[in-house]
C-alpha positions, -999 to 999 in steps of 0.1 A, spaced: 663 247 448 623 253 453 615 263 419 586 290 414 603 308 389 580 304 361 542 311 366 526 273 373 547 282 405 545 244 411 573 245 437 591 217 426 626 206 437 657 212 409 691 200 419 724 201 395 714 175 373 676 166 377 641 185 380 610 173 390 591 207 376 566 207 344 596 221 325 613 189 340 647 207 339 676 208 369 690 237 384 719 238 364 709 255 324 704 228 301 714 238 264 708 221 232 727 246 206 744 277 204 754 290 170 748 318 150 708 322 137 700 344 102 665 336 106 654 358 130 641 394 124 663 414 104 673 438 135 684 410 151 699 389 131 723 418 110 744 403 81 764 378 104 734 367 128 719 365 160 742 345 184 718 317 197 716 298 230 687 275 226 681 260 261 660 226 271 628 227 285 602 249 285 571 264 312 543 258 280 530 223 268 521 239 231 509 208 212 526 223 181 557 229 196 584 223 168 614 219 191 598 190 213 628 175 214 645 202 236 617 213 253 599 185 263 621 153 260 650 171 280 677 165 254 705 184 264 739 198 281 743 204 313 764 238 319 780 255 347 781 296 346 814 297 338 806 269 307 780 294 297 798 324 300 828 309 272 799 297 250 791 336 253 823 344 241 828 323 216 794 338 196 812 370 199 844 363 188 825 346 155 809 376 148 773 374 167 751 406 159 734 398 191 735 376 218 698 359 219 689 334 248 663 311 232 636 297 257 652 310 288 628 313 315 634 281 337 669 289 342 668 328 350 679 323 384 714 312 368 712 335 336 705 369 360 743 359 376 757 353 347 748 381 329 762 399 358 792 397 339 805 426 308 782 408 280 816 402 252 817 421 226 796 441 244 763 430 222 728 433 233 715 408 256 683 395 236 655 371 262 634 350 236 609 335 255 572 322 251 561 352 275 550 332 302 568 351 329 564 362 360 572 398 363 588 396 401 614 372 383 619 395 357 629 423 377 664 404 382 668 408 349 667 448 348 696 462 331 713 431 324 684 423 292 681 450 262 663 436 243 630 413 247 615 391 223 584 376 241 554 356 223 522 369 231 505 337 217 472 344 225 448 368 247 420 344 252 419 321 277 403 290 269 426 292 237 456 289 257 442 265 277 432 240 246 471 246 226 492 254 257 480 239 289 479 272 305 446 290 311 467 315 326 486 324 299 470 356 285 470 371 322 507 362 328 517 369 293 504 407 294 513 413 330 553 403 318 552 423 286 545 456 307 570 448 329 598 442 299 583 475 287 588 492 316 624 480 321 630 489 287 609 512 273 602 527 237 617 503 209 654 521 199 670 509 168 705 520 156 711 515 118 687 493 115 696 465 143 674 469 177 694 479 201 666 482 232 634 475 235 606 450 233 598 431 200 565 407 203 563 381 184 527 363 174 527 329 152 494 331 134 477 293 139 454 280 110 421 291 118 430 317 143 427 348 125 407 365 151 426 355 179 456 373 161 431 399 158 428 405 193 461 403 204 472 433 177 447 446 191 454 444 230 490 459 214 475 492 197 452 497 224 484 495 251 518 506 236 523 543 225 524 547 187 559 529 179 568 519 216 570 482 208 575 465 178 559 436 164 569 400 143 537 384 129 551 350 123 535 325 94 563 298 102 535 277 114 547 240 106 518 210 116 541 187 143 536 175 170 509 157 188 483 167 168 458 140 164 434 157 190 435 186 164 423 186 136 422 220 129 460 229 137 471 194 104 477 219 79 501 252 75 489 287 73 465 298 41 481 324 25 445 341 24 450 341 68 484 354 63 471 384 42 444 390 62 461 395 95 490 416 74 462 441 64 452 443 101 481 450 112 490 479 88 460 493 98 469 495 132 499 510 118 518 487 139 557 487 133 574 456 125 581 423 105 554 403 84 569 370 75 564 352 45 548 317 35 584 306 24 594 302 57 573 273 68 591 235 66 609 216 90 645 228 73 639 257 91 641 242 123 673 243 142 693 207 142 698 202 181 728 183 183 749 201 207 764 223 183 787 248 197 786 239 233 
């Protein structure tokens, strides 16, 4: 295949077992883990947790990135539909609240056939994805996705530019969250788990208090009252290639975390606040092929 699925658009040739894309992934989905996930947000993850896919590659070049090995050293299992479709089942049958695809977005030609398919258990379909989509190949997700959990990392863009390699990213970013809002519309939540809807997420960065600023802000000023929710994230964790940054070698002051918590409950914006106590490198994922 000509990929252009992702916004670069970079046109490059994907066959079953080798890409010569950015996200440097085949045609074929690429996975790293599936298992069940309790931390995600608490409408996701229920008592029993979110049943997670986490797939290799990624569209972004985040210099932070905590799962570089998936996402940029192509570490990985290659899977065929039907593959994918038993690890599906298998979440299910081990008591998944949800069934979350984690960095998805360079394989959505093969998940919008797969998910073709009665989702078992019949859970909700949850797209966890960096938000740098294209909203033309999100439309062959529309009804098969119930949930989306994009990042809206940041809205300005020589900022995404400096942390992502992708200028772009704030247009892009926006222009797909509409679109998942539009397929999906006002948040609905059923005994506390989110059964439809679009959840952002936004990882505050050390020193970037106004950037989170403005991207609450782009959400009050764009979303009815309640129509989306949103996850402020203080996971931040400094790894990665990080010696060109200075500023991002240190976690989250709890000051910045308090600040942007305030800012957000007085945009009376719904959603999740998460604490300091999640930061650390035990809280990210062992890829080792579990459950695949």
């Amino acid at each position: 295949m000509i990929c252009n699925l992702c916004p670069r658009k970079c046109g490059a040739l994907r066959d079953e077992s080798h890409g010569e894309g950015f996200c440097g992934m085949p045609a074929l989905p690429m996975c790293a883990r599936a298992a069940l996930h309790l931390w995600e947000e608490p409408c996701l993850s229920g008592k029993t947790g979110a049943g997670t896919v986490f797939f290799s590659g990624c569209t972004l070049g985040c210099v932070f990135c905590q799962n570089r090995s998936i996402s940029r050293e192509n570490f990985g299992k290659t899977m065929t539909e039907d593959e994918l479709y038993t690890v599906f089942q298998r979440l299910a049958d081990q008591g998944a609240a949800c069934m979350e695809l984690v960095t998805p977005t360079q394989f959505t030609h093969v998940l919008a056939k797969v998910l073709e398919r009665p989702v078992p258990g019949g859970l909700p379909v949850v797209w966890n994805s960096g938000g740098y989509e294209r909203p033309k190949v999100l439309r062959s997700l529309e009804n098969k996705v119930d949930v989306y959990l994009p990042d809206l990392k940041y809205v300005t863009p020589s900022i995404a530019a400096r942390y992502s390699g992708a200028e772009d990213y704030p247009e892009a970013a926006k222009a797909a969250i509409l679109e998942m809002y539009r397929q999906r519309g006002p948040a609905r939540l059923e005994a506390g788990m989110l059964k439809s809807g679009v959840l952002i997420r936004h990882m505050i960065l050390p020193g970037q208090i106004m950037e989170a600023k403005r991207v609450m802000d782009w959400i009050a000023e764009t979303f009815p009252s309640g129509g989306v929710l949103l996850s402020l994230m203080a996971q931040y964790t400094p790894v990665g290639e990080l010696e060109d940054f200075p500023e991002l070698q240190r976690p989250l002051r709890a000051s910045e975390l308090r600040a942007a918590k305030a800012y957000m409950e007085n945009l009376g914006l719904p959603g999740y606040v998460q604490e300091l106590e999640a930061v650390g490198e035990g809280f990210i994922p062992a890829f080792d092929l579990t459950g695949l």
